[in-house]
C-alpha beads as a LAMMPS data file, in Angstrom:
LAMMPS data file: protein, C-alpha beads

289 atoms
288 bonds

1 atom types
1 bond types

-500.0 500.0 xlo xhi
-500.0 500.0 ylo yhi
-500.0 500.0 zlo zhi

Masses

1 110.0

Atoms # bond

1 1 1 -43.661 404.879 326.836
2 1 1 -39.974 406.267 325.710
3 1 1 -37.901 407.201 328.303
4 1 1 -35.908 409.845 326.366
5 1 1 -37.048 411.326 323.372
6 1 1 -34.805 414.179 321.882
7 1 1 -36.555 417.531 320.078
8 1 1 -34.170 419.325 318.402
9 1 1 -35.522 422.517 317.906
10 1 1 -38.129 424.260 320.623
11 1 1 -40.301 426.419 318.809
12 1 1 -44.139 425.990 318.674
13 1 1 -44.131 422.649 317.241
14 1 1 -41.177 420.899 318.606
15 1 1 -43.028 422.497 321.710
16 1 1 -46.164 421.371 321.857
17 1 1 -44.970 417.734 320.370
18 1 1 -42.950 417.449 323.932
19 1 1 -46.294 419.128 326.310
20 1 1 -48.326 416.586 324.526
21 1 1 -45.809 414.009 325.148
22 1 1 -46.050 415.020 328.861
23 1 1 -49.536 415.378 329.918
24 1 1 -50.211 412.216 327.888
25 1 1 -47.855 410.246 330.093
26 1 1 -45.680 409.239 327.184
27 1 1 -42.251 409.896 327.931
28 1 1 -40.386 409.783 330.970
29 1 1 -37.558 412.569 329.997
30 1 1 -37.382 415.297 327.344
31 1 1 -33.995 416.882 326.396
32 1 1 -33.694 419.930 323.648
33 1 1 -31.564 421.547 321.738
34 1 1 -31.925 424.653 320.607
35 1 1 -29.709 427.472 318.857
36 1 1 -31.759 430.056 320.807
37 1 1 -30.636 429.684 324.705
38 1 1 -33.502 431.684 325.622
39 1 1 -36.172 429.348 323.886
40 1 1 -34.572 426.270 326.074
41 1 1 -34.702 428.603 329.251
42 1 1 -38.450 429.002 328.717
43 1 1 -39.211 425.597 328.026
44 1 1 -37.460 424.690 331.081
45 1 1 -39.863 427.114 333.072
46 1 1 -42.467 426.357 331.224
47 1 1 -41.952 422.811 332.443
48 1 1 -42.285 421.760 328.443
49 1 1 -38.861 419.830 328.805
50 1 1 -36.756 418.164 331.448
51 1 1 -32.936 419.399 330.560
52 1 1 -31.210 421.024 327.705
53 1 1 -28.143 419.988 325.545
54 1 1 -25.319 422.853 324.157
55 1 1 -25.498 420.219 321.015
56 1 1 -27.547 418.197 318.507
57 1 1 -25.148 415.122 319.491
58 1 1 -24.912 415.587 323.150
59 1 1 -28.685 415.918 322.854
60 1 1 -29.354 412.957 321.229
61 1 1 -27.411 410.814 323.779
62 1 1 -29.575 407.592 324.692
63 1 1 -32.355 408.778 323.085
64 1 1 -35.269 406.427 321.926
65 1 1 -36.971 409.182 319.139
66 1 1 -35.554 412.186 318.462
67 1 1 -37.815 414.839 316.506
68 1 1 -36.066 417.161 314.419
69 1 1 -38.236 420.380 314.519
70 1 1 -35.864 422.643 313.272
71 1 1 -36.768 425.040 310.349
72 1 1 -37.211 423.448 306.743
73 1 1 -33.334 424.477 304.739
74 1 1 -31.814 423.083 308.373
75 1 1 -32.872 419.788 308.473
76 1 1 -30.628 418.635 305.825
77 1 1 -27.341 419.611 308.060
78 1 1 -29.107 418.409 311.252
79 1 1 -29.393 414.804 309.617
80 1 1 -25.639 414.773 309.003
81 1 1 -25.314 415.431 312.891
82 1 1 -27.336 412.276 313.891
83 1 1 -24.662 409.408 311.709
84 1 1 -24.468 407.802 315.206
85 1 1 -28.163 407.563 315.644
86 1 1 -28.854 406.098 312.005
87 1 1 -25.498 403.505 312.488
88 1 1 -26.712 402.291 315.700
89 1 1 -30.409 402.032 314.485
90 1 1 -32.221 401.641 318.013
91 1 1 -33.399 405.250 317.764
92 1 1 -36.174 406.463 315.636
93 1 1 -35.937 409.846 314.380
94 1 1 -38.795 411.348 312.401
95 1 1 -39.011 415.232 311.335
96 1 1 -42.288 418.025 311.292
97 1 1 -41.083 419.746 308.148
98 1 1 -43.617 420.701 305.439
99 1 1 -41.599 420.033 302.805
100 1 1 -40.669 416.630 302.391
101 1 1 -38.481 416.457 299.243
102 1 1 -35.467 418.147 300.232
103 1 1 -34.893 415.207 303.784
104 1 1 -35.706 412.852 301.356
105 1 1 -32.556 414.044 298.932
106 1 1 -30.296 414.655 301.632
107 1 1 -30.422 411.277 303.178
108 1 1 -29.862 409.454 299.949
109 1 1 -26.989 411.873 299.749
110 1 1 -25.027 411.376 302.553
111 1 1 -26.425 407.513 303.144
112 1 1 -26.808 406.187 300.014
113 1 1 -30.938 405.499 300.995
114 1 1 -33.222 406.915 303.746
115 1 1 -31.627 405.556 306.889
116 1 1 -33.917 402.760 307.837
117 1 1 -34.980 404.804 311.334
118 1 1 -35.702 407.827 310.021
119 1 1 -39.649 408.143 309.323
120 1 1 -39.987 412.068 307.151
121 1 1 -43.428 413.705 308.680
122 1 1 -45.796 417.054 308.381
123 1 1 -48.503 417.762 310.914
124 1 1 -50.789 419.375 309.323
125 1 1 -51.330 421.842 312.575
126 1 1 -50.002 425.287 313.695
127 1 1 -50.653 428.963 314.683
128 1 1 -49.659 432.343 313.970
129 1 1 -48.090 432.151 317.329
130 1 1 -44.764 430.588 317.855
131 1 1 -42.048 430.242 319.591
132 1 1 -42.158 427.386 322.581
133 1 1 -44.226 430.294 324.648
134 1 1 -47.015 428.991 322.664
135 1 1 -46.937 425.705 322.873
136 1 1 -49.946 423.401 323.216
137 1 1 -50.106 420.418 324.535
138 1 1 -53.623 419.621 322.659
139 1 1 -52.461 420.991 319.496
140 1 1 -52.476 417.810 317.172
141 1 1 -55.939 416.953 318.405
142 1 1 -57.962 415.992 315.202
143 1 1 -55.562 417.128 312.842
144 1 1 -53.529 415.356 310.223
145 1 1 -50.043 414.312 309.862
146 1 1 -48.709 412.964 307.262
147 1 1 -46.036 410.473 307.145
148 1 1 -43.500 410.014 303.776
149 1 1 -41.276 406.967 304.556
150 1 1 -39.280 405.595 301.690
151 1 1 -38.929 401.985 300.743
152 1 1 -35.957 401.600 302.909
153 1 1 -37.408 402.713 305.742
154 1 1 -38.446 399.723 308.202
155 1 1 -42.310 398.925 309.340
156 1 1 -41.758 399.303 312.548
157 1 1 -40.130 402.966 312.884
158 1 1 -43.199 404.078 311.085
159 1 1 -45.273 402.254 313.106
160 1 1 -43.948 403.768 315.805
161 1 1 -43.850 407.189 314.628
162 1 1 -47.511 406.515 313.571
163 1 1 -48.416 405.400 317.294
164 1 1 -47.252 408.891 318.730
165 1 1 -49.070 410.871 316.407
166 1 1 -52.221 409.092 317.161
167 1 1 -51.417 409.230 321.082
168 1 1 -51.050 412.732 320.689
169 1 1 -54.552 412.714 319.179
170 1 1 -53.578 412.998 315.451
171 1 1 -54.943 411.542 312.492
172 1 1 -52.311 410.312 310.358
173 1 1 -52.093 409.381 306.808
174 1 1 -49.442 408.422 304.484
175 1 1 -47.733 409.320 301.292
176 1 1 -45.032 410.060 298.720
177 1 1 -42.599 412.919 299.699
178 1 1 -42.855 414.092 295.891
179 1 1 -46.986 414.249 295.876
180 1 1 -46.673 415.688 299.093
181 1 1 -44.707 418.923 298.171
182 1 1 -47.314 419.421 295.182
183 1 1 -50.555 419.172 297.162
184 1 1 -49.326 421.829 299.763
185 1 1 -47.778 423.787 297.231
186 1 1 -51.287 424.018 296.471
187 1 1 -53.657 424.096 299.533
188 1 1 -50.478 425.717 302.436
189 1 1 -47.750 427.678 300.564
190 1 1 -49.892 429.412 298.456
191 1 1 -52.326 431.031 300.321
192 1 1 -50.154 431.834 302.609
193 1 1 -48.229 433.433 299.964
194 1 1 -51.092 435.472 298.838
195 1 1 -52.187 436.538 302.350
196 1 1 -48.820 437.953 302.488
197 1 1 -49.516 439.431 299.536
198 1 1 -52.686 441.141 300.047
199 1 1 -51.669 442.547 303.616
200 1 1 -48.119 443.737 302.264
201 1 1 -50.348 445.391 298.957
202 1 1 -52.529 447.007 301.444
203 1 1 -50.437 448.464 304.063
204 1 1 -48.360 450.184 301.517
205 1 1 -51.733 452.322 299.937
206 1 1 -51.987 455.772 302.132
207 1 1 -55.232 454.955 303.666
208 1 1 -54.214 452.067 304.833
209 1 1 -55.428 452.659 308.736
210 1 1 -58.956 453.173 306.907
211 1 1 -58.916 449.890 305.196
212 1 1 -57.330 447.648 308.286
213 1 1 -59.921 449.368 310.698
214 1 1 -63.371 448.805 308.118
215 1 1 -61.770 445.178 307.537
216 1 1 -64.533 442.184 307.715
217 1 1 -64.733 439.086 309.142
218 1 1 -63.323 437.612 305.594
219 1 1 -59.952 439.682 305.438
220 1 1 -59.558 438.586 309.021
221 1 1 -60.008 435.180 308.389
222 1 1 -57.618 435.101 305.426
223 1 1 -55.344 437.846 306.451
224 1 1 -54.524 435.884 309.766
225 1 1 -51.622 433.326 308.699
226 1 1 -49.755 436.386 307.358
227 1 1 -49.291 436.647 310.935
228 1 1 -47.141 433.582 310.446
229 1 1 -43.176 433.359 310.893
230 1 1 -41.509 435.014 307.878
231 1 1 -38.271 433.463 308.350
232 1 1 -39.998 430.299 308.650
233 1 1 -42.053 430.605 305.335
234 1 1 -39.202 432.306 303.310
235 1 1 -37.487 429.286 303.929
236 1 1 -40.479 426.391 302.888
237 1 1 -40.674 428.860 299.617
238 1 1 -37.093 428.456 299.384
239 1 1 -37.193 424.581 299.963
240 1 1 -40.608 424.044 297.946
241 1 1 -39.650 426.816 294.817
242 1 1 -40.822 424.602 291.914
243 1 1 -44.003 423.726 293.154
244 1 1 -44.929 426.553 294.415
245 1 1 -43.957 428.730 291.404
246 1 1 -46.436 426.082 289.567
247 1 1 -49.182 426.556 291.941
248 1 1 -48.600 430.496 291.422
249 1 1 -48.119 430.387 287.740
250 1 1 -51.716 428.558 287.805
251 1 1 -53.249 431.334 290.020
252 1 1 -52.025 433.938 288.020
253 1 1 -53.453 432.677 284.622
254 1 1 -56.993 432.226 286.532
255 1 1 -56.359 435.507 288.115
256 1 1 -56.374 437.196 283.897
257 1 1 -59.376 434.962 283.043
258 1 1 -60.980 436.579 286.368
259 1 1 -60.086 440.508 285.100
260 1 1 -61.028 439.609 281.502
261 1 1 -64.715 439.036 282.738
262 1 1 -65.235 442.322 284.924
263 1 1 -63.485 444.134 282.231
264 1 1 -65.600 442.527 279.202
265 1 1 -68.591 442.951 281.785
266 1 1 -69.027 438.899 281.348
267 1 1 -71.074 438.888 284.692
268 1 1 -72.786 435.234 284.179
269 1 1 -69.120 433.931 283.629
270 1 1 -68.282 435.304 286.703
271 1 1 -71.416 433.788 288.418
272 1 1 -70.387 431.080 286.959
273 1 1 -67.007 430.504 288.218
274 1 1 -67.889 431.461 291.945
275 1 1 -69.999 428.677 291.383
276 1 1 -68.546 425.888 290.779
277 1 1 -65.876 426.979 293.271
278 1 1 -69.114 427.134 296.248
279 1 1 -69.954 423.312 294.900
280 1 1 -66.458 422.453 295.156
281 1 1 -65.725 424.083 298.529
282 1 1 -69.134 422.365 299.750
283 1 1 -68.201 419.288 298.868
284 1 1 -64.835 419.185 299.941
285 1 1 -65.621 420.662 303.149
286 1 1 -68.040 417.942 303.929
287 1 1 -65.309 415.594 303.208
288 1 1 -63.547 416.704 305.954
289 1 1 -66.278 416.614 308.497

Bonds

1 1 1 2
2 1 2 3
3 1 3 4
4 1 4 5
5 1 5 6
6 1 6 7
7 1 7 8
8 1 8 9
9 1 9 10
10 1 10 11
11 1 11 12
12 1 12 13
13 1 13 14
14 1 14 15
15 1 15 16
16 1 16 17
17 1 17 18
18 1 18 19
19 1 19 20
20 1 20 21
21 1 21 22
22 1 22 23
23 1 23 24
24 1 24 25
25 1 25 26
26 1 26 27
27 1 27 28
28 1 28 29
29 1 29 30
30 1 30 31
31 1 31 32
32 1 32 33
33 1 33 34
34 1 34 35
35 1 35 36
36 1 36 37
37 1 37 38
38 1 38 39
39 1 39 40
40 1 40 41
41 1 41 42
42 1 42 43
43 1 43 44
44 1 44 45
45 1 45 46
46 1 46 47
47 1 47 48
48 1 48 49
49 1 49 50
50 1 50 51
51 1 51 52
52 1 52 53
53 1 53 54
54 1 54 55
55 1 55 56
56 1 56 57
57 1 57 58
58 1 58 59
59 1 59 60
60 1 60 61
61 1 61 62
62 1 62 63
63 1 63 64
64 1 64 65
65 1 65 66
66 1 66 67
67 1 67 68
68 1 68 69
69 1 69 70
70 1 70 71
71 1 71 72
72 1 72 73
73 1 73 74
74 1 74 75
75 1 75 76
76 1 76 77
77 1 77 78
78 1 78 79
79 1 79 80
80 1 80 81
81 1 81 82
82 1 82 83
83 1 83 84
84 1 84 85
85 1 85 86
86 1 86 87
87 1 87 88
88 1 88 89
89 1 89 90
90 1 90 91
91 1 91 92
92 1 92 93
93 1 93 94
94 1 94 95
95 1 95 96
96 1 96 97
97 1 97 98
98 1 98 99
99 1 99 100
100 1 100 101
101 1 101 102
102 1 102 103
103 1 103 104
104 1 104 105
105 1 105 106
106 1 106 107
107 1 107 108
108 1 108 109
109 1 109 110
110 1 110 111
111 1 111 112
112 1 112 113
113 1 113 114
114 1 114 115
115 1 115 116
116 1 116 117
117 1 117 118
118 1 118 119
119 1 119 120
120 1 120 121
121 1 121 122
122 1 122 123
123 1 123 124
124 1 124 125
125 1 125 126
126 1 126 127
127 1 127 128
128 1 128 129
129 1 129 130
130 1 130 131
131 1 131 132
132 1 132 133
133 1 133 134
134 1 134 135
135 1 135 136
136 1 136 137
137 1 137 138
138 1 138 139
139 1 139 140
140 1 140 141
141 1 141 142
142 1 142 143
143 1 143 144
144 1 144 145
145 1 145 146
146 1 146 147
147 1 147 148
148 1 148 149
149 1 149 150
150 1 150 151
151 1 151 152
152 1 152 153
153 1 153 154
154 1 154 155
155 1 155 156
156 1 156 157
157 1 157 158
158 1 158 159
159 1 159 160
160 1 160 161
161 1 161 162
162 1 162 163
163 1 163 164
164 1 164 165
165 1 165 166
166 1 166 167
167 1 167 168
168 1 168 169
169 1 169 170
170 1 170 171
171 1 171 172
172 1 172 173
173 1 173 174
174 1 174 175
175 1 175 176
176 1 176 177
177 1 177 178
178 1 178 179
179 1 179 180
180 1 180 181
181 1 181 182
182 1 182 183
183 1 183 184
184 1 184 185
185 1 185 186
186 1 186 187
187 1 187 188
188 1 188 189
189 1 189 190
190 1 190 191
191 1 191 192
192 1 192 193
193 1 193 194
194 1 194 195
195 1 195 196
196 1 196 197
197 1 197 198
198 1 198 199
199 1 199 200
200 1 200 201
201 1 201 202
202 1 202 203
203 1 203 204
204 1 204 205
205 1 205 206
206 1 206 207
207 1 207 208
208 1 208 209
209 1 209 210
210 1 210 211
211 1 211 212
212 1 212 213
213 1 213 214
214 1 214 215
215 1 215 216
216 1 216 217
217 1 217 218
218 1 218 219
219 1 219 220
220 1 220 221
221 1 221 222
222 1 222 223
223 1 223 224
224 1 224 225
225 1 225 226
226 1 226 227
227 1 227 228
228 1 228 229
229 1 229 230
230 1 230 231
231 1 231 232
232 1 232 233
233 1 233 234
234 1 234 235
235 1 235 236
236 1 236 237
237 1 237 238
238 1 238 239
239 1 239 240
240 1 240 241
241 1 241 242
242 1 242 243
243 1 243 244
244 1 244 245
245 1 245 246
246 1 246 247
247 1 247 248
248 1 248 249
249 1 249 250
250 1 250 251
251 1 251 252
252 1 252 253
253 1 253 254
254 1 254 255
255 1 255 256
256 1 256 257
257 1 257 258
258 1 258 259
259 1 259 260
260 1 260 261
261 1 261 262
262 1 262 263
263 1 263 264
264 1 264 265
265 1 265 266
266 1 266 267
267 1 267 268
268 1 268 269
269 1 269 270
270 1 270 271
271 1 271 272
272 1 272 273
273 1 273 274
274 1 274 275
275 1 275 276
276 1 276 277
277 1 277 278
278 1 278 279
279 1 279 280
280 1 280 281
281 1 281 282
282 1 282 283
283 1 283 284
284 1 284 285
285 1 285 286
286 1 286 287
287 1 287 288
288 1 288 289
């Protein structure tokens, strides 16, 4: 059990990270920091933490884990707030960003090598809610996290990180920040990218209200994470650009093979392709099972 753990910003995952905490019996006190005052004042009610902090480094006061949940392009200055944290070493601090490169750069930056408490992290869970008004204390439950440590950082923050995760019911794997930021690229910034996309294409066309009412169960399904915090996904394109202008530059070129068959009437290529991409969604979805 901890007896403090610190979660520096209380939105949906720093959120449900501390309710999980909670109803699992793992920590005795939660503090938070938050640059929204209203976002502590409803975790407070919601009973999500114990007491707030007007600072990262009055927040992080006696802390044994501190979880830096704040958006993706802020992590980088929040690190520089926690020097006392990384000198003194007791605490383990680990992060929920999904974008792992940029924590990675900033640490060897300001301390020569990834502080030998701080474990990098993703869960691989969310919602098109946030805020800490959504938070779920059951929301890591069968999903993964992954963990990116460096060389420098010690066995037994990570194991430690690792043991939380799986207490809060999460699977979690590990691997490098770099190959991290290209596989999400890939299968999370993308597709959220083109849901955007679609729904921003759509709602510009004059009958709009036509198409949005008639809409199946498929646009709804897709459609959905464009319900999804801009601010918080202009920012991981921001943080994640390369990769994700790779992943789009990719799309795009498949995209023009895809209009070169309907327009050349190549209807057997098209079969075809959907295809081999209903084997390869089969299989990978059984993979997952």
């Amino acid at each position: 059990m901890f007896k403090k753990v610190s979660i520096i910003g209380l939105g949906l995952i720093g959120g449900s990270i501390a309710a999980g905490m909670k109803k699992r019996g793992l920590v005795e006190q939660v503090c938070a920091f938050d640059a929204d005052p209203i976002a502590l004042q409803n975790g407070l009610s919601l009973q999500v933490i114990d007491e707030t902090a007007d600072s990262v480094e009055a927040c992080i006061i006696e802390s044994d884990l501190v979880v830096l949940a704040v958006p993706v392009l802020s992590i980088p200055e929040t690190l520089v707030s926690l020097k006392a944290v990384f000198k003194d070493g007791s605490c383990t601090v680990t992060d929920v960003g999904s974008v792992k490169s940029p924590i990675i750069k900033t640490a060897e930056e300001v301390y020569a090598q990834v502080p030998q408490n701080l474990v990098p992290g993703h869960p691989i869970a969310g919602s098109e809610k946030h805020g800490v008004t959504a938070a779920n204390p059951d929301l890591f439950e069968n999903h993964k996290v992954i963990l990116t440590p460096t060389d420098s950082v010690s066995k037994r923050a990570t194991r430690i990180v690792t043991d939380l995760w799986q207490a809060l019911g999460a699977n979690v794997m590990e691997m490098t920040a770099s190959h991290h930021d290209v596989v999400f690229a890939r299968t999370s910034h993308l597709p959220h990218l083109l849901a955007y996309a679609l729904v921003d294409m759509l709602s510009k066309q004059g009958d709009s209200l036509e198409i949005f009412q008639y809409a199946a169960g498929g646009f709804r399904d897709f459609s959905r994470i464009a319900a999804s915090d801009p601010i918080m996904w202009r920012d991981i394109f921001q943080a994640n650009q390369d990769e994700v202008l790779n992943s789009l530059d990719n799309y795009l070129d498949e995209l023009g093979d895809i209009r070169e068959m309907i327009a050349d009437g190549r209807m057997e290529d098209l079969a075809e392709l959907f295809k081999r991409a209903k084997l390869a969604r089969d299989y990978f979805s059984g993979l997952g099972e």
